[in-house]
N, C-alpha and C positions, 0 to 999 in steps of 0.2 A: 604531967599531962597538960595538954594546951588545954583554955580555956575555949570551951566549945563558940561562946559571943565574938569571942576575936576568931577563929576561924570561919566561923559566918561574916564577919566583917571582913575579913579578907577576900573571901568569894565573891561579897557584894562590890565590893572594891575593883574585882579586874573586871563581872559583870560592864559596872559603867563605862571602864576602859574601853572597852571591845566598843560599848555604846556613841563611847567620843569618836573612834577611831573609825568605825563603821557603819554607823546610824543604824536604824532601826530592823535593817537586816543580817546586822552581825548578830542577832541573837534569837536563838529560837523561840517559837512559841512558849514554853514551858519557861522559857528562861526572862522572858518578857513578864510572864503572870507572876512569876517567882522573886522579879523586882518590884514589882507593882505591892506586893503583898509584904515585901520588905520594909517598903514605905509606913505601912501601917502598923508592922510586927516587928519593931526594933531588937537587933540585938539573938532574932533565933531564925533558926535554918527554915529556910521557907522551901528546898525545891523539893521535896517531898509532897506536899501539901500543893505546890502547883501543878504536878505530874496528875495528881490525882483528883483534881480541879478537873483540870483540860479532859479528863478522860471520862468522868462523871456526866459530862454536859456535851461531851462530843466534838472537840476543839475550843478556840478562843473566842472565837464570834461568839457560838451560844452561850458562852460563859458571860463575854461583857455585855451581851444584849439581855440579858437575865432578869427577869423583875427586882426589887430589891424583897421581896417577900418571899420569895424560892430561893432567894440567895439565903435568907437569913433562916430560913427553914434546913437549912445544910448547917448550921449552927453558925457558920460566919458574921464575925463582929460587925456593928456600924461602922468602925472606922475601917474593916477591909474592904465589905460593900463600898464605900465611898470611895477607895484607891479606885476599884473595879468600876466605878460608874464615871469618874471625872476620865478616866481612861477613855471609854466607849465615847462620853461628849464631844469631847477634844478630837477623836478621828473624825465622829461624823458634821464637826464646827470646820473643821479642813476640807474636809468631802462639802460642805455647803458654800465653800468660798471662791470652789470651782465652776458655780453656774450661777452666783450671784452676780446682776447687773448684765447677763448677758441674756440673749434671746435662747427661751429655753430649746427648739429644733434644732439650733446650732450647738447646743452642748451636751448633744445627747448622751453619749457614752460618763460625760461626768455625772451628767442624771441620774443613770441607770448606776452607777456605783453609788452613788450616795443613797437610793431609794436600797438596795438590796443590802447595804451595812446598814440603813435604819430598820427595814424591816423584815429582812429574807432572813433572821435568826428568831424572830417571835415566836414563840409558842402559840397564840390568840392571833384570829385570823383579824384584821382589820383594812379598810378601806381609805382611800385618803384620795382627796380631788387636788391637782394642781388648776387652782383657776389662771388664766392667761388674759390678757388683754390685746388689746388689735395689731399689734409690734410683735407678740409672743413672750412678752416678758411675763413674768411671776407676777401673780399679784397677791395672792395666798394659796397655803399650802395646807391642807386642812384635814383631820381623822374626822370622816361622817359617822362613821358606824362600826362598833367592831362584833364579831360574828360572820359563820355563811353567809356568802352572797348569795344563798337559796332564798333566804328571809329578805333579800334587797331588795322588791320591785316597790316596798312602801314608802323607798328612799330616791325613787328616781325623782319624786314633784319637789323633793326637797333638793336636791342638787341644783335644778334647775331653777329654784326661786334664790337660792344663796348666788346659783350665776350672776342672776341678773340685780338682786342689791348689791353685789361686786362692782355690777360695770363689766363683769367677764365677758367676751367674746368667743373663748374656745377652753376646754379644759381634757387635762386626761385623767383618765381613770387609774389609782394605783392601789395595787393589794397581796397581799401575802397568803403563801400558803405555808400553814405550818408542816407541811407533810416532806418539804422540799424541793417537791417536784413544781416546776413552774410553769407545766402544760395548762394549758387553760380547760375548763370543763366545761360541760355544756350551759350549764348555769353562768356562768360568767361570761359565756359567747350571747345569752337573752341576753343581760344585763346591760351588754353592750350596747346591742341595737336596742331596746328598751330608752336608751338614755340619748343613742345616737337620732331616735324619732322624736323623741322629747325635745330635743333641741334646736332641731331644726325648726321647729313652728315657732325658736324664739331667736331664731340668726346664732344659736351656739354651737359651734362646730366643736366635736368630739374626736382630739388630734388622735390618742391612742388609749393602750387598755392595756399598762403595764402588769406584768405579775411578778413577782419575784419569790426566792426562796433560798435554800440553804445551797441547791444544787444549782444557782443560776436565776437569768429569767428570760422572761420573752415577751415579745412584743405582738400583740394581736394585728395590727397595722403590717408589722413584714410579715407576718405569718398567712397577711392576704384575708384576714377575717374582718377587716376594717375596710 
């Protein structure tokens, strides 16, 4: 009978192939988590164990977007968390090198993919300002608060005092919903104009009020709420 490690190693073996031959789309999801876990699990059959990954958590994103404390609560080792998390960096270090140095309104659509792989798979609602400066470039990218934006209006004096020891001229609003749906609510339609009245008495124009989630996002600004 073959030894079960050498037929794992041969499976992992045309894996890669496929991976040379066809990048990142030759191989499915499961097959992707199943390499990834290879890495960490030498030597034993990983695609069981990544079928049942992906399905536990609801696909790949909310897999690699995973805390490392819910990971490790599924009993997964330190060294598989870490495959799974350099994983998740490395996409969203790619997704950041598409609107690095460029004027953030000109590179919306890379925006908005890189804001929805950092946070449209959270579990934990959190908030985050991109501050701009008078070009529209980035000047920092920052988690305010994480929690309902029901509880936000005690955060609007702070946005707007970190605007202006930035130097910021305009920022948008970005935040997750864990639920997946990326409709805005009515709390986050205040929050809006809350922040959009705040800033005007200080020249900080409030470009938009992104949302994002598993299912997508949307932008308050085309939706005509801005």
């Amino acid at each position: 009978m073959a030894d079960q490690s050498t037929g794992a190693s041969g499976h992992r073996a045309r894996l890669r192939q496929r991976l040379f031959d066809g990048g990142g789309t030759a191989l499915l999801d499961h097959e992707l988590v199943e390499y990834l876990l290879a890495l960490a699990i030498p030597r034993r059959d990983t695609k069981e164990q990544a079928r049942q990954l992906i399905a536990r958590f609801g696909g790949i994103g909310p897999l690699l977007g995973a805390d490392a404390e819910v990971l490790r609560r599924e009993g997964l080792t330190d060294g598989v968390i870490g495959a799974l998390k350099i994983a998740e960096a490395t996409a969203l270090r790619l997704l950041e090198t598409r609107v690095e140095g460029r004027p953030i309104l000109s590179s919306w659509d890379a925006l908005g993919d890189y804001l929805q792989a950092a946070m449209g798979h959270s579990a934990v609602e959190e908030v985050r300002i991109l501050f701009l400066n008078a070009r529209n470039m980035l000047i920092a990218n920052e988690a305010m608060w994480r929690g309902s934006v029901d509880e936000a209006s005690v955060h609007v004096r702070e946005v707007i005092a970190r605007a202006i020891a930035l130097g910021a001229t305009a920022i948008i609003i970005v935040h997750n919903h864990p639920s997946g749906d990326p409709s805005p609510s009515q709390q986050d339609i205040r929050l809006t104009r809350d922040l959009i009245d705040a800033g005007r008495h200080m020249k900080i124009m409030v470009h938009d009020h992104v949302i994002v989630g598993s299912q997508g996002r949307s932008s308050m600004k085309a939706m005509g709420l801005i």
